[in-house]
C-alpha positions in Angstrom: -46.6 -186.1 74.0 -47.9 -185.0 70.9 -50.3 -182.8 72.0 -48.0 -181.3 74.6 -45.0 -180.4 71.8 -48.3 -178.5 70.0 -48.9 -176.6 72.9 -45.6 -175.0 73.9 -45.2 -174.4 70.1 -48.5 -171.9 70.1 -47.5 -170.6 73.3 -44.3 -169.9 72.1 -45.4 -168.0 69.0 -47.7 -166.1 71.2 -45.5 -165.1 73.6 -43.4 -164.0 70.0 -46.3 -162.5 68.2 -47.1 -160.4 71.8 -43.7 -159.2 71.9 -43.7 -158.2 68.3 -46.9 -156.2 68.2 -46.4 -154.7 71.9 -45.2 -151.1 70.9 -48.6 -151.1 68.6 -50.8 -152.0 71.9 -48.7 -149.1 73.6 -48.6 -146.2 70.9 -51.0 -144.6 68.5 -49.7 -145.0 65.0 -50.9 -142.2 62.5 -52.7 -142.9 59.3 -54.6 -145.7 58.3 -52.0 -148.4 57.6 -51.3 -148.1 61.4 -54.8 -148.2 62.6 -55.3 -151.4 60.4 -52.4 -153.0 62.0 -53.5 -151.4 65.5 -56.8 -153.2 65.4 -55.6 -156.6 63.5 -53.2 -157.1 66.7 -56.3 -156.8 68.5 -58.4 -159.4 67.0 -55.1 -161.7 66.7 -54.7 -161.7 70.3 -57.8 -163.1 71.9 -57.9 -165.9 68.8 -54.2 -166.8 69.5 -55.4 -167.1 73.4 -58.4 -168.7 73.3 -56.5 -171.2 70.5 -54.1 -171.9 73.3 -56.3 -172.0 76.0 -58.3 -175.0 74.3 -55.2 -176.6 72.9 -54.5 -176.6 76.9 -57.7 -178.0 78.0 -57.9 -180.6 75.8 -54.6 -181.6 76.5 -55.0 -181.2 80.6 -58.3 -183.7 79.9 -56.5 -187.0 79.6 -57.6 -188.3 76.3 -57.8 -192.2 76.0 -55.4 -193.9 73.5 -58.6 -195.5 72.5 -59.3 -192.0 70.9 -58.3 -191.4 67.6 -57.7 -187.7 66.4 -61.3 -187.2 64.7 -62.7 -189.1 68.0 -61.6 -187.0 70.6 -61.9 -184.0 68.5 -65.9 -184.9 68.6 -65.8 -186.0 72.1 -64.1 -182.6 73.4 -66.7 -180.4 71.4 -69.7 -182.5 73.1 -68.8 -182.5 76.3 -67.2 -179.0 76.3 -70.6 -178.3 74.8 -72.5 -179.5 77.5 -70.2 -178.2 80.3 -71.0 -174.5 79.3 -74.6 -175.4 79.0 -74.8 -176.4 81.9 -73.0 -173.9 83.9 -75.0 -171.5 82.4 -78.3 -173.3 83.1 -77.1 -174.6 86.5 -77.2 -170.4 87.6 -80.6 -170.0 85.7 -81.6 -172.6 88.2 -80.4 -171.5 91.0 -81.7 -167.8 90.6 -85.3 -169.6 90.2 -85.2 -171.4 93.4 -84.6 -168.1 95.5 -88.4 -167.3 94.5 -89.9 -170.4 93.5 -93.5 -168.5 93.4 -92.0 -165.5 91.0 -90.8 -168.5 88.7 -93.8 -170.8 88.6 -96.0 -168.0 87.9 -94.1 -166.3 85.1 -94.0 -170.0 83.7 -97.8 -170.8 84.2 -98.7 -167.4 83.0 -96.7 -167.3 79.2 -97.8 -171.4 79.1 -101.3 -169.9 78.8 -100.7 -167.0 76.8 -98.8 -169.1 74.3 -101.5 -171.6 73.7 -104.6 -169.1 74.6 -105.5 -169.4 70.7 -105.5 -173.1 70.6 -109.0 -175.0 70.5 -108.1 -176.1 74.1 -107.2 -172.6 75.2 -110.3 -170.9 73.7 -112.0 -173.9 75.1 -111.1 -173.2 78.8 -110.4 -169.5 78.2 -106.9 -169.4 78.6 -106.6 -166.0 77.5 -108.5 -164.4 80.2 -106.8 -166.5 83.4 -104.6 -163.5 85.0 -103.5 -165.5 87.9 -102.4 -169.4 89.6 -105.6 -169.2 92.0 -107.7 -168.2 89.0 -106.2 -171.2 86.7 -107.2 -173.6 89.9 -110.7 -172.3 89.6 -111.5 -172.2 86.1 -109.7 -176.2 85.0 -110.1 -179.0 86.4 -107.7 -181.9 87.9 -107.2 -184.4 84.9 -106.8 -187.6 83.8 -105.2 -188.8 80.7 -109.0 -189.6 79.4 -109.7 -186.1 79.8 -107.5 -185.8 76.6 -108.0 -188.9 74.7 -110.1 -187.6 72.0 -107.5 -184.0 71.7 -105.1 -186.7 71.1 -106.8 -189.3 68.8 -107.7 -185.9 66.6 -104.1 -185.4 66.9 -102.8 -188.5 65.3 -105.5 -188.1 62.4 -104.4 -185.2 60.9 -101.1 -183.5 59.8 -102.2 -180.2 60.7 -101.8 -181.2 64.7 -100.7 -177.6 65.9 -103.0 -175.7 67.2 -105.1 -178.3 69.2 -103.6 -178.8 72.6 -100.8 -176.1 71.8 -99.6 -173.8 69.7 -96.6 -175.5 68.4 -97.1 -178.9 66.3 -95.3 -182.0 68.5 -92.1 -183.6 67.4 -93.5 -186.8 68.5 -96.1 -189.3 69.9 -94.6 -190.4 73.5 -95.4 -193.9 74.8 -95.6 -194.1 78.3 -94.4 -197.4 79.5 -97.4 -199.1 81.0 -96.2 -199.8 84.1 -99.3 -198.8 86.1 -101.6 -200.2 83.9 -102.5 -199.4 80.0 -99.7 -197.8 78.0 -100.9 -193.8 76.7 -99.8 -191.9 74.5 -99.1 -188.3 74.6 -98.2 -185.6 72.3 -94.6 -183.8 72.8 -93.5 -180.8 71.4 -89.7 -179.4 70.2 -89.5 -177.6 73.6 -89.9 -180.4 75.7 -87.1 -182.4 74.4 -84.9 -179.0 74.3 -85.7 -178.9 77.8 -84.5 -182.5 78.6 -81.4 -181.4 77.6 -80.8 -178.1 78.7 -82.7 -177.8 82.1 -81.8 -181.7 82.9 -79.1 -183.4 81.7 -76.6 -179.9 81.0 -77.6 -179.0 84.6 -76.8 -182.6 86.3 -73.5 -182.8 84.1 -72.4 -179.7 85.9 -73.1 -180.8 88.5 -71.0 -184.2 87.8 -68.0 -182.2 87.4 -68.2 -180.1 90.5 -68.0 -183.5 92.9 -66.6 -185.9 90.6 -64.0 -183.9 88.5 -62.3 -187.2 87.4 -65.2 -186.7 84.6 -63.3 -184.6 83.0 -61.3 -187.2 81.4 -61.8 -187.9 77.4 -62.7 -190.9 78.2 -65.5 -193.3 76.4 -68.8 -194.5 78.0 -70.4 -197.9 78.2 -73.8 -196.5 77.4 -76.5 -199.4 77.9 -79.9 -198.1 75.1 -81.2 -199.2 71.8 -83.6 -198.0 69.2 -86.7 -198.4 69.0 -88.9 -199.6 66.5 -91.2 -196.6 65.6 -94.7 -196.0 64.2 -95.6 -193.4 62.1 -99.4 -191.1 63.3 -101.4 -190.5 59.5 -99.5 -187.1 59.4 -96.4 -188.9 59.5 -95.2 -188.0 63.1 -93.1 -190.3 64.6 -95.0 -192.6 67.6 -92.7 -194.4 70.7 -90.9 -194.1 73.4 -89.6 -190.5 74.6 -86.6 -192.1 77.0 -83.4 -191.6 76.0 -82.3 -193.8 72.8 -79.8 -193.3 69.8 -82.3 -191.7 67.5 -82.4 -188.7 70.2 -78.8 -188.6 71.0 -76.8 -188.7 68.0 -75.1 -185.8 68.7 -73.8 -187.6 72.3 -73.2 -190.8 70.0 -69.3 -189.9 69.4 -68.6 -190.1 73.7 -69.7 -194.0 73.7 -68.2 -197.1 73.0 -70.4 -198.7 70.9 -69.8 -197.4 67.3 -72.8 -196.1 65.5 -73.1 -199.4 63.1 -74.2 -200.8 66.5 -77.2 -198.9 67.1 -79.1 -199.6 63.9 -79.5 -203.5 65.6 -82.8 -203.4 66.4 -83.0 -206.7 68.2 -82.0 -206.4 72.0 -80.1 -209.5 72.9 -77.7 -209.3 69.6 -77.5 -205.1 70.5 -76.5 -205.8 74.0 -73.8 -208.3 72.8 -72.5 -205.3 70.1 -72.5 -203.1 73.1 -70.3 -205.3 76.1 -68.5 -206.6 73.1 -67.0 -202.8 71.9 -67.1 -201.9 75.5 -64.9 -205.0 76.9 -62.4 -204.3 73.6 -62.0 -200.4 75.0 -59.9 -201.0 78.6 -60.0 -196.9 79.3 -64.0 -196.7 79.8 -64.6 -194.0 82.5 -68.5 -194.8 82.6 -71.4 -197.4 82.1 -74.7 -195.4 81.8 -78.4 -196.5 81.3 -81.7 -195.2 81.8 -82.2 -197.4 84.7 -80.0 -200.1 87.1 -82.1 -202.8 86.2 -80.9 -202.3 82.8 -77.0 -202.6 83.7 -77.5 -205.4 86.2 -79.3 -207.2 83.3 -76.2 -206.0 81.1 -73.6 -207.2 83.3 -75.7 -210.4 84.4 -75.5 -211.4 80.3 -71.3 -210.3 80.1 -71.8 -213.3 83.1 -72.9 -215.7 81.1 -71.3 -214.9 77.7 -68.4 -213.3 78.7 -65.9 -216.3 77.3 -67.8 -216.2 74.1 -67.0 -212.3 73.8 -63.5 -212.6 74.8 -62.5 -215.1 71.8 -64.3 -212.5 69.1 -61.7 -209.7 71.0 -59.0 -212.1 70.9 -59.8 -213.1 66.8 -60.9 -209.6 65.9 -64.4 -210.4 65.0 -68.1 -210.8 65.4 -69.3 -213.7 66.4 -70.8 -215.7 63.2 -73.9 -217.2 64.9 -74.9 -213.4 66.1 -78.3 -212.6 64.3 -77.4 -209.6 62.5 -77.5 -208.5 59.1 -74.4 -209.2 56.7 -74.1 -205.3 55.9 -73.9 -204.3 59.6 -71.4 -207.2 60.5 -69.0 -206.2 57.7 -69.5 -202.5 58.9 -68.3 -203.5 62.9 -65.6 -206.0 61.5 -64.0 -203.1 60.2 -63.3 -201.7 63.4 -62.4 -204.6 64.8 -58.4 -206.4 64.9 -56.8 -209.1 66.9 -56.6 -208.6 70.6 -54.7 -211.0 72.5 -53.1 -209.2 75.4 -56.8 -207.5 76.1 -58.0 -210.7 75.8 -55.9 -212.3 78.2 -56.7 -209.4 80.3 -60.2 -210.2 80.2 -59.4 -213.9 81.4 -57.7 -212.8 84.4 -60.0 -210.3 85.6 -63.3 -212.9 84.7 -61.1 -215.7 87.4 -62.4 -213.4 90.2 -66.0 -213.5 90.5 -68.9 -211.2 90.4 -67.4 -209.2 93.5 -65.8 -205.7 91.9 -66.2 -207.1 88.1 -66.6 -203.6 86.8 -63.5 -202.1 88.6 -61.2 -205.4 87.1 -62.0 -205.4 83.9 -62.1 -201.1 83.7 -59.4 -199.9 86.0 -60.5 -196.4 85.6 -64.3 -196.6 85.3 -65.5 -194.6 88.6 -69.0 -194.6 88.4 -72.5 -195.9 87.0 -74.6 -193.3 85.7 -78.3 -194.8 86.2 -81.8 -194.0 88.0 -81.7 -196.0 91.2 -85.0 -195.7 93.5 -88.2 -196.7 93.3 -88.5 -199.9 91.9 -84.5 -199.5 91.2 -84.1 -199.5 94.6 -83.2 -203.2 94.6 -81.2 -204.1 91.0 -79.2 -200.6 92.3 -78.4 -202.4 95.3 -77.3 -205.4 94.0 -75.1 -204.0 91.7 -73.3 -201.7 94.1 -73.0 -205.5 96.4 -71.6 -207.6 93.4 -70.6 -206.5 89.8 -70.0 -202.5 90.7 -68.5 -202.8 94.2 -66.5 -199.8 94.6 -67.7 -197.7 92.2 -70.1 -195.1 92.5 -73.4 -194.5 91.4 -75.7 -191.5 90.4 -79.0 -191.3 89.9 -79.2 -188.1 88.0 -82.6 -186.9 86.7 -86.3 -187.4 88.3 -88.3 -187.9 84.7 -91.7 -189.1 82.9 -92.7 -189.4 79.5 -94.5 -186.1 81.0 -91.2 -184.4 80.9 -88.4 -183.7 82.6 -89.7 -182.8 86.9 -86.3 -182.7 89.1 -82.7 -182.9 89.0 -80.0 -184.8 91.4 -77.2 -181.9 92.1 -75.9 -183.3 94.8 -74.3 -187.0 93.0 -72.3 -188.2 96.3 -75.4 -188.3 98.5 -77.7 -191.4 99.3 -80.6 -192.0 99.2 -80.6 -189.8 96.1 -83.2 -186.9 95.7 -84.3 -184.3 93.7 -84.9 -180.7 93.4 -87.9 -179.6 91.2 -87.3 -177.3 88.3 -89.3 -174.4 88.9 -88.7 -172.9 85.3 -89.8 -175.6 83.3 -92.7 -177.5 84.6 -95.4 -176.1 86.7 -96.3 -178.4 89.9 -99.4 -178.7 92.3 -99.4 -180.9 95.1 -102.2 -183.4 96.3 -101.6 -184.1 99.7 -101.6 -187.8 100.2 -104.7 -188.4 102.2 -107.0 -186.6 99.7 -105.5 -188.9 96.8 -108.9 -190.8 96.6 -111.0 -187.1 95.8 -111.8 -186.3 92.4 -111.2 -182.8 92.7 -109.3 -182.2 96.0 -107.9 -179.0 96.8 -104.2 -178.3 95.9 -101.1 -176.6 97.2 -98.7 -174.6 95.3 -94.8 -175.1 95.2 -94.0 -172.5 98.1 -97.0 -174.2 99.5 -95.5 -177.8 100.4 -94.4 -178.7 104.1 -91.1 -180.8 105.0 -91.7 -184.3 105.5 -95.4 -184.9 103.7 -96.3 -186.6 100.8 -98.3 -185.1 98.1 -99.6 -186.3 94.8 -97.7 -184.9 91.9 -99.7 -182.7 89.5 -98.3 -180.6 86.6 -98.7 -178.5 83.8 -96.2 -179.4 81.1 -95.1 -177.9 77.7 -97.4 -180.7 75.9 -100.6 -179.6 76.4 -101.4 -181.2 79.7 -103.3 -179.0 82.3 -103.3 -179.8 85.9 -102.5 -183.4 85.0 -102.6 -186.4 87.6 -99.6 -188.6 86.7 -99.5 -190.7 89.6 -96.7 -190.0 91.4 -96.2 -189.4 94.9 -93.4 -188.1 96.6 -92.3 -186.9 100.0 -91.0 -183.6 100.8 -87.1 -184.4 101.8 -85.8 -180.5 102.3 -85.5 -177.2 100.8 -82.9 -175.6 98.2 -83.9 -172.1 99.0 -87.0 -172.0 98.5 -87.3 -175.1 96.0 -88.6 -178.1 97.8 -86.3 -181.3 97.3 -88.3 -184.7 96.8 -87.8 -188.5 97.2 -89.9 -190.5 95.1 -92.0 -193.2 97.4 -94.3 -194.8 94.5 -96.9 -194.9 91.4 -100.6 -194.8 92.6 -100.9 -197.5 90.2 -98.3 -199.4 92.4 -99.9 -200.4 95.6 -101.5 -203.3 96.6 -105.3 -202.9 97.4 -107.6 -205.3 98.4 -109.9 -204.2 100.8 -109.0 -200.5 100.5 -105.9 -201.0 102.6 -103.8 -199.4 100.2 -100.2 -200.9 101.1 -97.4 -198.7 99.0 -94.9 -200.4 96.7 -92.1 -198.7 99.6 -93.9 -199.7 102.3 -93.8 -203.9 101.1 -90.4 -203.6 100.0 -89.2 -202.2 103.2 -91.1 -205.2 105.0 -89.7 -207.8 102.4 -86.2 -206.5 102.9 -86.5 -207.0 106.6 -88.0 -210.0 106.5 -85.1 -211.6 104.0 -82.3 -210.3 105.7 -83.1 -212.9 108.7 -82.5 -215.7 106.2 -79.2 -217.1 105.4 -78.3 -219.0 102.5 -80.5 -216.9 100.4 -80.3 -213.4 98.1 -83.1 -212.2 96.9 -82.6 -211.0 93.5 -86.0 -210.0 92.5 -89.6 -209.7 92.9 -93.2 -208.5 92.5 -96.7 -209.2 94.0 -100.0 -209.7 92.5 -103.6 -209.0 94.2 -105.6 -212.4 94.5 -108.4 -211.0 92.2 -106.4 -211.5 89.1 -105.2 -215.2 89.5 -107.5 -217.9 89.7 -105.6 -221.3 91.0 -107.0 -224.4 89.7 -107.1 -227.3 92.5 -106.9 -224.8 95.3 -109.6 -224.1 98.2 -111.3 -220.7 97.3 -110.4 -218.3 99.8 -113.4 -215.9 100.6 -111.1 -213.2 101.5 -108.6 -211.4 99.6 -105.2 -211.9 99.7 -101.5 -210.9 98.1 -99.3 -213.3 96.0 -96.0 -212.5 96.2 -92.8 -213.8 93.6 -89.8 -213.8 94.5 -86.4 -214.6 92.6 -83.2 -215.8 94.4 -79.6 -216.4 92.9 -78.5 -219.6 90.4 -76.0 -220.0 92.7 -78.1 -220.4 96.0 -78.9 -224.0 94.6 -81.6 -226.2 95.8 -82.3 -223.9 98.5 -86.0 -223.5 99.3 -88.4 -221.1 101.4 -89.3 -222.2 105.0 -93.2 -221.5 106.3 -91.5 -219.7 108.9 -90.1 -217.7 106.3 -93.0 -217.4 104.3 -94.5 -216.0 107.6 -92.3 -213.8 107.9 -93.1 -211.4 105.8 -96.6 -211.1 105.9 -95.6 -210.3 110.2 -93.3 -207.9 109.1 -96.0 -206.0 107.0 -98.1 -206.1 110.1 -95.7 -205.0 112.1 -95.0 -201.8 109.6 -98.6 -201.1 108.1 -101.0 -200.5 110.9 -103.5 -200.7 108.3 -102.5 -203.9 106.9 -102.2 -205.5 110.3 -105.6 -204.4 111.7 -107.1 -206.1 108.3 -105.2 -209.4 108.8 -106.4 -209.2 112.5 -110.1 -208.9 111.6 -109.6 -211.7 109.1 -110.8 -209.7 106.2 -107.6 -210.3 104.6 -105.5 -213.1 104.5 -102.1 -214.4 105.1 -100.5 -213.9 101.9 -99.1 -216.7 99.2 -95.1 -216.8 98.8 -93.5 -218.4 95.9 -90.0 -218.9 94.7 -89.7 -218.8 91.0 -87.5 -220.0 88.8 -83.9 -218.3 87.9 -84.3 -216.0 84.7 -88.3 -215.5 85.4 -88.1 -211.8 86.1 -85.8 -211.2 82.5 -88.2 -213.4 81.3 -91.2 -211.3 82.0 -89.5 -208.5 81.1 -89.2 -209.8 77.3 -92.6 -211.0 78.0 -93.5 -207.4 78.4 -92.1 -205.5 75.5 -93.7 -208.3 72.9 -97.3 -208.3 73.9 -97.1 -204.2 74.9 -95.9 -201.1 73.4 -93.0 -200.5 75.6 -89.9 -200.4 74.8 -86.3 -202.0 76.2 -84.7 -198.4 77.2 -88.3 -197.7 79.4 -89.5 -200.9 80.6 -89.7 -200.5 84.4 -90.2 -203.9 86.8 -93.8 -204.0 88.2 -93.3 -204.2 92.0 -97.2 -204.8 92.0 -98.4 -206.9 88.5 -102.2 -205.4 87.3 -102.8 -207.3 83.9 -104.0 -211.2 84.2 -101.6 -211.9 81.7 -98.5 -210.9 83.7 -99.9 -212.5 86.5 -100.3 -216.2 84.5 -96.8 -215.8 83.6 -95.4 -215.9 87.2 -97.4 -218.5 88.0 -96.7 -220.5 85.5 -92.6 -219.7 86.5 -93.4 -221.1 90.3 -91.0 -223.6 91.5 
């Protein structure tokens, strides 16, 4: 009501002040009194509208009562921000994927001339590559040990510029480790720009065009914590590149969670901060996260805790026993105040179930903003059957600790996909059957065919050259001329035992098969493990290879345990949909794979498992479909029922 008496009162007075000045907009006054005035009525004007036009837009936005004043001040200016950004960027975009080859060669081509003075570039002669084919000719494919000892020079020095390219990094990324070792690679002030405005500007625009309820001023459960960092010897920050509250503090005003809450370092008391704020706020519109499997783990803790943070709502505090330091407890009990009607709100809406959760206790959250194929392919879809039932979800941005590689523009359509950005990162393509070459040939971007899979390869703004990342992905359609991609899998993430090479899609499409014969049971997680890494005390010693597979079932399923016939079940499936697989298991020279039920909790227990003994952190950790370290593979065992 407020806001609306402030806008009729400017559009009043500019309706007056229009009137006022009109005979000055329609005569020419003599002298230079009446040339001032003249020109003053013309600066007034477009202020006095453009005042009135935001006045209206903020207004037209549906601001929260959440908000205070200062809040939704903030929150107007970041998303306003973004949504200009992004329109902006979004026709950028689309001009580059009319000529795909124009834009990948203008990109490739300033890439080399801006780092042709770099020991790398004089190395490999940057300077005198004129052309793609040429480039192809004169470097070679790589592998991250190609630029291990660029890198360890790097982190030894301050004066880092200069080395890979011309601009000193930002930053030391982490990758996360899931196909093997974690790596770590230098990133630069561009890349991070780019994030922003070629990615996440570009998908927000996106957001609004098909879901324009976004454009409410409404909060966001956002799911991420900060990482603890290392420092290189020229005091560059090292860790993970993924989206965390040390690189979005200017986004940190549109969540829930007050910025007090970030500096927890600790992820089970941060994750209580951050259901705790978001439960108090009834008007969230949102609940984002880098991945699904982070807000089913989210909303599978609320499960369990929920009654615990419902009493600090209804007594206005935190919770004594939370592990927290003194100054950042007094810090969020400041914000905090006696809640009893939202508490009783909570109550009523817990009494249901795990069946539309999301939807009862936030009756105007409409969607979950996380990455959902892959190995999300799974915690997305039980999320969307249980705690999120009715609510939509997006998987918006196709990204690496390499960079930023495609955007979702199209949020309403499953099985989501992505359109390369041709103006940022410059691809090549391994088709899928050549994966195994060292140097195999490579296609371009207007090079790609519909429906084959190819090897991603790319030259980012790093200082990585016709880099082999691992990913492979299947050509799904065409924006123009810019070829639209589903993910399929990490090299690192098949399962090979006698060169049989069975894909992380290829299992999980024979595992979900296979389960959804049995009754009585819901699969709630898994992973497999080549017979090579686990030695089993007691048991015969099988002369061929084999899988071991782990599967996780719901609490709630009880006693419940896998037949042989099930068992069976899926290693005939996999026959059935890997002719390779099947003609091995035929031949004998593999066998019938092992199939265990694990305990409840195993899967969040390997996870935690996973950030202690490596370097990566909560907001990238990624479930291993296929476990590669011995280590990983003794914990599952040692979790078998």
């Amino acid at each position: 009501m407020a806001w609306s008496l402030v806008i009729s009162v400017l559009s009043f007075t500019f309706v007056v002040y229009l009137l006022h000045y009109s005979h000055y907009l329609l005569t020419v006054r003599n002298g230079l009194d009446g040339l001032l005035e003249h020109l003053w009525s013309w600066i007034l004007i477009p202020v006095f509208s453009a005042t009135s036009y935001v006045c209206y837009d903020f207004y037209r936005r549906n601001v929260t009562p959440n908000h205070t004043i200062r809040t939704s001040i903030d929150h107007y200016i970041a998303i306003s921000s973004l949504s200009w950004v992004g329109w902006y960027m979004r026709r950028k975009l689309e001009k580059a994927t009319k000529n795909v080859k124009q834009a990948q060669d203008e990109l490739l081509l300033q890439r080399l001339k801006d780092n042709a003075e770099t020991s790398y570039g004089k190395e490999y002669q940057f300077g005198e590559i004129k052309d793609r084919e040429e480039y192809v000719r004169r470097h070679p494919l790589t592998r991250i040990s190609h630029y291990e000892p660029y890198i360890q020079k790097m982190l030894e020095t301050k004066e880092c510029e200069n080395i890979l390219t011309h601009k000193k990094p930002i930053q030391f990324a982490v990758t996360s480790g899931t196909s093997g070792k974690s790596s770590v690679l230098p990133m630069t002030g561009e890349q991070r720009l780019a994030f922003f405005t070629h990615g996440i500007a570009v998908v927000y625009n996106s957001l609004l065009q098909s879901l324009p309820e976004n454009k409410c001023i409404q909060k966001s459960l956002k799911l991420f914590y900060t990482p603890r960092w290392r420092e290189s010897a020229g005091g560059l920050p090292i860790g993970p590149n993924s989206s965390s509250p040390t690189n979005s503090k200017a986004l940190l005003s549109i969540y829930s969670t007050p910025k007090p809450g970030f500096e927890v370092l600790t992820e089970p008391e941060a994750l209580y901060i951050h259901l705790l704020f978001g439960l108090k706020d009834k008007y969230l519109g949102m609940v984002e996260a880098n991945f699904a499997s982070i807000v089913l783990i989210a909303f599978q803790a609320l499960e369990m805790q929920y009654k615990s943070l419902i009493e600090d709502i209804e007594l206005g505090r935190i919770n004594p026993d939370l592990k927290i330091s003194d100054e950042t407890r007094n810090e969020l009990n400041k914000l905090l105040s006696p809640d009893k009607n939202r508490a009783n709100e909570l109550r009523d809406a817990f009494k249901g179930g795990a069946a539309g959760l999301v939807k009862r206790v936030w009756p105007t959250c409409h969607l979950i903003l996380a990455a959902d194929t892959g190995v999300f392919t799974l915690p997305a879809s039980i999320l969307m059957e249980t705690y999120c039932k009715g609510i939509s979800m997006y998987s918006p941005l196709y990204a690496a600790s390499e960079g930023l590689l495609g955007v979702n523009i199209w949020p309403e359509d499953k099985p989501s996909r992505y359109m390369l950005v041709p103006g940022y990162m410059f691809f090549e393509f391994i088709p899928v059957q050549h994966c195994d070459e060292d140097q195999p040939q490579t296609l371009f971007l207007d090079q790609v065919e519909l429906g084959k899979e190819y090897e991603l390869v790319i030259t980012n703004a790093g200082g990585l050259y016709r880099y082999r990342f691992g990913d492979v992905v299947k050509i799904a359609g065409f924006h123009h001329q810019c070829p639209i991609i589903e993910f399929m899998y990490r090299q690192g993430q098949f399962l090979n035992v006698r060169g049989e090479k069975t894909s992380e899609k290829t299992f999980y499409n024979a595992l979900m098969k296979a389960v959804s014969n049995w009754e009585g049971l819901k699969l709630t997680d898994y992973c497999c493990s080549e017979s090579l890494l686990i030695s089993e005390e007691g048991e015969k010693k099988e002369y061929a290879p084999f899988y071991h597979v782990f599967l996780e079932f719901d609490s709630t399923d009880g006693d419940a345990m896998l037949t042989k016939e099930q068992k069976n079940q899926i290693d005939e499936t996999l026959c059935d949909l890997s002719y390779v697989y099947g003609s091995f298991r035929k031949k004998g020279s593999i066998q019938k794979m092992k199939v265990y039920m694990v305990k409840p909790g195993t899967f969040q227990g390997l996870r935690k498992f996973a950030i202690e003994t490596t370097q990566a952190s909560a907001n990238q950790y990624k479930i291993p479909r296929v476990v590669k370290t011995k280590e990983a593979a003794a914990f599952m065992m040692k979790n078998v029922i």
